[in-house]
MARBA-3410 file (N, C-alpha, C, O; in Angstrom, 1 decimal):
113
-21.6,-11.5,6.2,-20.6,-11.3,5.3,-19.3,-10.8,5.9,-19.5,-9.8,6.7 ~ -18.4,-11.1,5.7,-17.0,-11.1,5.9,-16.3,-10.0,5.6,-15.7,-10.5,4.6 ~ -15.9,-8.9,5.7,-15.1,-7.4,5.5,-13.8,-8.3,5.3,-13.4,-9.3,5.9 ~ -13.0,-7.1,4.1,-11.6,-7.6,3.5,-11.2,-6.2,4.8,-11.9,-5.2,4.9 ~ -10.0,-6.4,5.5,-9.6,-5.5,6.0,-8.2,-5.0,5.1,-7.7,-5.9,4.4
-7.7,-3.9,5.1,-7.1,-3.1,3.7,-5.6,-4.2,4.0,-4.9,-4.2,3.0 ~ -4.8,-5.1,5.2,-3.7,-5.2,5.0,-4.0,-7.0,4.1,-3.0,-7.7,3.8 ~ -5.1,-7.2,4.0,-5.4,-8.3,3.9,-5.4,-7.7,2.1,-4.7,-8.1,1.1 ~ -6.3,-6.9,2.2,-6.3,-6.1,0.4,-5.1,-5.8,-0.1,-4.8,-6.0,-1.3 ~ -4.3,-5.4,0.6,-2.6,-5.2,0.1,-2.6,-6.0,-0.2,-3.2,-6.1,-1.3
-2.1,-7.1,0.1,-1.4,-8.2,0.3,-2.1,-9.1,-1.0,-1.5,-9.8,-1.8 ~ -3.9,-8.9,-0.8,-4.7,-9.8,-2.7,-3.8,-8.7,-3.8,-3.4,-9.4,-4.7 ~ -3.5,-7.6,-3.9,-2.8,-6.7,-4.5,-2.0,-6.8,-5.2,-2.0,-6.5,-6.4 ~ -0.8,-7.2,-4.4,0.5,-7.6,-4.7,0.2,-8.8,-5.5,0.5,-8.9,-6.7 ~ -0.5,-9.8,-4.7,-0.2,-11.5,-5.9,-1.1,-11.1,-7.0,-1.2,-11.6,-8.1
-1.8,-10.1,-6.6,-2.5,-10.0,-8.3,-1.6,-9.1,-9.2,-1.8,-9.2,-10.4 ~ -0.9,-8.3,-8.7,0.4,-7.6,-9.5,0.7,-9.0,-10.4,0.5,-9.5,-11.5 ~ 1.4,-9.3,-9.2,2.5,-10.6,-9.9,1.9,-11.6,-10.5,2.7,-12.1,-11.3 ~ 0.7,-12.1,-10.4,0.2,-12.8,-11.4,0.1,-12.2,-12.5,0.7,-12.4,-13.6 ~ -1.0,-11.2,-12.2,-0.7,-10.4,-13.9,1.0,-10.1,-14.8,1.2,-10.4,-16.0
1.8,-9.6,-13.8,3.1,-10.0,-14.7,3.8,-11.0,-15.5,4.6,-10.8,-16.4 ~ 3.2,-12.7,-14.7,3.6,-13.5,-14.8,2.7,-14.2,-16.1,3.2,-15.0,-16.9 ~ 1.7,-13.7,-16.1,0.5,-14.8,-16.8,0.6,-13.6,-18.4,0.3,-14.1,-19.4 ~ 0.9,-12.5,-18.5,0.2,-12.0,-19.8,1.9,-10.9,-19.5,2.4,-10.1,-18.8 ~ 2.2,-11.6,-20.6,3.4,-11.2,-21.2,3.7,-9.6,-22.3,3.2,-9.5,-23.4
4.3,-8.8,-21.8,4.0,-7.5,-22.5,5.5,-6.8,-22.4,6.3,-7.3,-21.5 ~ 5.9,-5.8,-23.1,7.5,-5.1,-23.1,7.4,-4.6,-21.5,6.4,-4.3,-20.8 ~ 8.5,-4.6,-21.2,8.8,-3.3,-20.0,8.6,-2.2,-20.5,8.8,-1.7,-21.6 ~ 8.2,-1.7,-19.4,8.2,0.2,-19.7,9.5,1.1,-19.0,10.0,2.1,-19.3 ~ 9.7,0.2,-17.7,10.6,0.7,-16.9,11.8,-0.4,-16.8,11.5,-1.4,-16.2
12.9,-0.3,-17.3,13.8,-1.2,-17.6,14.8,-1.8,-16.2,14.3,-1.5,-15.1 ~ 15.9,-2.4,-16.1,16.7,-2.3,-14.9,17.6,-1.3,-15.5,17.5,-0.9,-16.7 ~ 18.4,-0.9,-14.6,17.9,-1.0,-13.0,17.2,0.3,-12.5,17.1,0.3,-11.3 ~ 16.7,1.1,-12.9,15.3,1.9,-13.0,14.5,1.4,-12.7,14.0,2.3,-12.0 ~ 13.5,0.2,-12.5,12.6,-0.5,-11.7,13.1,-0.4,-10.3,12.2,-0.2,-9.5
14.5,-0.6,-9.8,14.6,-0.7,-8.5,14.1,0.7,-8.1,13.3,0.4,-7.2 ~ 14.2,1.8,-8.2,13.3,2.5,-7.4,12.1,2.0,-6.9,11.6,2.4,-5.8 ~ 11.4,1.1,-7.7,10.1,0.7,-6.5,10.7,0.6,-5.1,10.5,1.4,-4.2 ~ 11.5,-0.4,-4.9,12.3,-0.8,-3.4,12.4,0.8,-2.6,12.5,0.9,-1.4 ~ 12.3,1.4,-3.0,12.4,2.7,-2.2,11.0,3.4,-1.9,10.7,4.1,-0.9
10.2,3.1,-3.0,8.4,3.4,-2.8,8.0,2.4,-2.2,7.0,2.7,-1.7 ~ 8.3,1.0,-1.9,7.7,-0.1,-1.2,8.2,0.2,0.1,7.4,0.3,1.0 ~ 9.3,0.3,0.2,10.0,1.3,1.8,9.2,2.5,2.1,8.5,2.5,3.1 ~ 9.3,3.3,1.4,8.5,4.4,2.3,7.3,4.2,2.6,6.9,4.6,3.7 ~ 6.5,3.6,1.8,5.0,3.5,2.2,4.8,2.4,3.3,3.7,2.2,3.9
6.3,1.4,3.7,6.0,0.4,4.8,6.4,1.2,5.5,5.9,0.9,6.6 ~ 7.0,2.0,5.6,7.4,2.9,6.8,6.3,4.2,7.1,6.6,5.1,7.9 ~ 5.4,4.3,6.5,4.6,5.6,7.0,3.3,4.3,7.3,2.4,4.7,8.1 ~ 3.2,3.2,6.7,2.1,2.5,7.4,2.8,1.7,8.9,2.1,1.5,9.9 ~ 3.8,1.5,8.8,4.3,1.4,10.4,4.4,2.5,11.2,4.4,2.2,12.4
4.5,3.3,11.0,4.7,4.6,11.7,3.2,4.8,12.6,3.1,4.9,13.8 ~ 2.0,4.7,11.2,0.5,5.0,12.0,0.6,3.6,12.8,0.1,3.6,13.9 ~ 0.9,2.7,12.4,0.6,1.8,13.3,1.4,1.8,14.7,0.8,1.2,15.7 ~ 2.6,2.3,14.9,2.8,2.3,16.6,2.2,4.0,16.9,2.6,4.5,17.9 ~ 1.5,4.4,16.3,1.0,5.9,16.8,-0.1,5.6,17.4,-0.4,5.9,18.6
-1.0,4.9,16.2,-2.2,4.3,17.4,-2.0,3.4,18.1,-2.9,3.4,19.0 ~ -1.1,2.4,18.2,-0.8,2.4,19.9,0.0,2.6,20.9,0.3,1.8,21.9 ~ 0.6,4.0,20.5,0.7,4.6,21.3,-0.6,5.4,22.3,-0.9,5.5,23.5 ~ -1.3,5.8,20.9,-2.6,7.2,21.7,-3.5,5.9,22.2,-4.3,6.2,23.1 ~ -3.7,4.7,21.9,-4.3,3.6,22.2,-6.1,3.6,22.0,-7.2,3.6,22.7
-5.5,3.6,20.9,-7.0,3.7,19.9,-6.9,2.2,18.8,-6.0,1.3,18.8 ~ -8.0,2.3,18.2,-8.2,1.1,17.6,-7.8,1.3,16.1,-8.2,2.4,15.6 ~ -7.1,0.4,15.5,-6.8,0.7,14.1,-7.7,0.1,13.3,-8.1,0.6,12.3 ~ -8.0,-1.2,13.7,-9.3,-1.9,13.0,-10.2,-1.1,11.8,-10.6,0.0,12.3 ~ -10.6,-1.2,10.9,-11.1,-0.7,10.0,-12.7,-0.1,10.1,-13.4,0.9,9.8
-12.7,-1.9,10.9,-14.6,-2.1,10.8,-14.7,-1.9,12.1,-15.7,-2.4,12.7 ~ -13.4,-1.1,12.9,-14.4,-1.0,14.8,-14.7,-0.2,15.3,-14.9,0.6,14.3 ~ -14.9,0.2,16.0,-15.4,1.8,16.0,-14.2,2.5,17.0,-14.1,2.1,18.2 ~ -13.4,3.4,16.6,-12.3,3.6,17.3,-12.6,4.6,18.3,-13.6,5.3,18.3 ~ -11.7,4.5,19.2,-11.6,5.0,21.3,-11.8,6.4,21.0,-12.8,7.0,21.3
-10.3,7.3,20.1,-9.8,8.2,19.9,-9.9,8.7,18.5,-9.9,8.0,17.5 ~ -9.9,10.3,18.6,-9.6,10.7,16.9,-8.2,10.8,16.9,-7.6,11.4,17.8 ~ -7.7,10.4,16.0,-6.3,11.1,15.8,-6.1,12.4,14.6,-6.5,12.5,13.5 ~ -5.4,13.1,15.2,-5.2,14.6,14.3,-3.8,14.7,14.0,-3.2,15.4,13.1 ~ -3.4,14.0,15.0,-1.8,14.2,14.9,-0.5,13.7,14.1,-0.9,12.8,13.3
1.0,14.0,14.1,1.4,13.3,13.3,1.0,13.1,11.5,0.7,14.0,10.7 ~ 1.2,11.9,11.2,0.5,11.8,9.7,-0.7,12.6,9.6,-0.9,13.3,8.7 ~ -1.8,12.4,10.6,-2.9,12.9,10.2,-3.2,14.2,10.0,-4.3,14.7,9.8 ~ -1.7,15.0,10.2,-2.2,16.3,9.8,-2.0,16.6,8.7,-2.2,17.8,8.2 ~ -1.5,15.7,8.0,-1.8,15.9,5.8,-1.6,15.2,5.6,-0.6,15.0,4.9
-2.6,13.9,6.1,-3.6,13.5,5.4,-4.6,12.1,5.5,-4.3,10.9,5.4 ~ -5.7,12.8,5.6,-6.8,11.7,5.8,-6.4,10.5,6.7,-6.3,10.4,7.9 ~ -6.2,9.5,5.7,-5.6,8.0,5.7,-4.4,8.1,5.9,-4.1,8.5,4.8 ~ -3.5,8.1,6.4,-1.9,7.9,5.9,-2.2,6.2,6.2,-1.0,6.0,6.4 ~ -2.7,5.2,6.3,-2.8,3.8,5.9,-2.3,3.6,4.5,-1.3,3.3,3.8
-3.6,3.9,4.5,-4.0,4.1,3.0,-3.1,4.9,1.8,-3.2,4.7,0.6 ~ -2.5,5.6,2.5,-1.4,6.7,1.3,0.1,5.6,1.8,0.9,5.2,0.9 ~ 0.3,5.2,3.0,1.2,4.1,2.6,1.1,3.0,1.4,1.9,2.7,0.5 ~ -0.3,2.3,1.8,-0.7,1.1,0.9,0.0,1.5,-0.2,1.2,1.1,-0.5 ~ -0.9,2.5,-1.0,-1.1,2.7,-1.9,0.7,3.2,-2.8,1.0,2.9,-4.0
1.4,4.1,-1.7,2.9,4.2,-2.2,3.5,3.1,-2.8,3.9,3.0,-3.9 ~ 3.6,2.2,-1.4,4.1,0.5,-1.6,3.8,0.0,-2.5,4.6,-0.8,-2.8 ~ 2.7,-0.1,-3.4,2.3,-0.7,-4.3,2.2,-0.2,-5.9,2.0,-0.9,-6.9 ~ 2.5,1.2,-5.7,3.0,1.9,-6.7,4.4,1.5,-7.0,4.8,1.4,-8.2 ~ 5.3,1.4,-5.8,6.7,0.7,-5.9,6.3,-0.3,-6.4,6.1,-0.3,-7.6
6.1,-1.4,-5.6,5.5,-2.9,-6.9,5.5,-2.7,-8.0,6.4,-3.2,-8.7 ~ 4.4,-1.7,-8.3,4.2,-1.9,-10.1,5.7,-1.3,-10.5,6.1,-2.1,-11.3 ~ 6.7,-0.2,-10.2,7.8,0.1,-10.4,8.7,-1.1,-10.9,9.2,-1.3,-12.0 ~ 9.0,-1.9,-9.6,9.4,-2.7,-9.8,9.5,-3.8,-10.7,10.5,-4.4,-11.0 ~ 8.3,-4.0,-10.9,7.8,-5.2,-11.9,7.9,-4.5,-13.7,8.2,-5.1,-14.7
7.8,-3.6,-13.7,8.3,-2.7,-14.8,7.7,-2.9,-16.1,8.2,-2.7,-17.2 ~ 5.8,-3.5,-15.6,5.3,-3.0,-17.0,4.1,-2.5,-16.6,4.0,-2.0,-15.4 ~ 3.1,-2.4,-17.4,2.0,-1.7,-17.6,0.8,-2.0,-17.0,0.1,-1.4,-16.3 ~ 0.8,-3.2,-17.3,-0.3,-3.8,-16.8,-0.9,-3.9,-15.1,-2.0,-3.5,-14.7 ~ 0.1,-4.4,-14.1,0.5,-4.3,-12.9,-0.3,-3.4,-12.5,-1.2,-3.7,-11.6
-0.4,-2.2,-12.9,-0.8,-1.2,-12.3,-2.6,-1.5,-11.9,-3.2,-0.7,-11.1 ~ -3.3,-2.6,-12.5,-4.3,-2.9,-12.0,-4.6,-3.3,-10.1,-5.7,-3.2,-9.6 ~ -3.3,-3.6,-9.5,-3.3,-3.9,-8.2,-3.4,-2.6,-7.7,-4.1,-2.5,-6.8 ~ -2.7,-1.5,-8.3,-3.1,-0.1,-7.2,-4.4,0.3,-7.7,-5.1,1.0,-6.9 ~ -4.8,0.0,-8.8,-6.6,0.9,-9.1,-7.3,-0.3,-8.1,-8.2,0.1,-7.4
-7.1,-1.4,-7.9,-8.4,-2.3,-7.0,-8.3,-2.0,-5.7,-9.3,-1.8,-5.1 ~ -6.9,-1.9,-5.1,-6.2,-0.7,-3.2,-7.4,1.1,-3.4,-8.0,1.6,-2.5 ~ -7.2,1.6,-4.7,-7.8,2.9,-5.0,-9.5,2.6,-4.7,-10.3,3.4,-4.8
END
């Protein structure tokens, strides 16, 4: 069996955001231009998941999910918190649902959770 690796899960995330927005029609909660703040949670969380990603290779360890990595990293992000992968994903997609500005959406960040 085949492992979803988490940028591959982002990424089912998002079109499932957007399908749900697109397919089941409901009020906004977050109107314009107040939705644009997602663009700013979609930015920070692509910037703290790029960040780990030239950190490990720099310390040149494996980012891979399912491999068994070289090195621990402690440093940088990792010193509050766990995953910073994962606390990017998860920002970025919080922005998404911002963006998209209703309720429903928010099912793409509980399936990343």
């Amino acid at each position: 069996m085949k492992k979803l690796i988490p940028p591959i899960l982002f990424l089912l995330c998002i079109a499932t955001m957007v399908l749900i927005k697109n397919l089941i029609v409901i009020q906004e909660i977050i109107p314009n231009p107040f939705n644009y703040f997602g663009i700013a949670l979609i930015s920070t969380g692509l910037f703290i998941t790029i960040k780990v990603s030239k950190q490990f290779s720099k310390i040149d360890t494996e980012i891979h999910t399912f491999k068994k990595p070289r090195k621990l990293v402690t440093c940088g992000l990792f010193q509050v918190s766990r995953n910073p992968v994962y606390l990017g994903f998860t920002i970025s997609l919080l922005g998404v649902w911002i963006l998209l500005g209703t309720i429903l959406p928010i099912v793409g960040c509980l399936i990343l959770l």
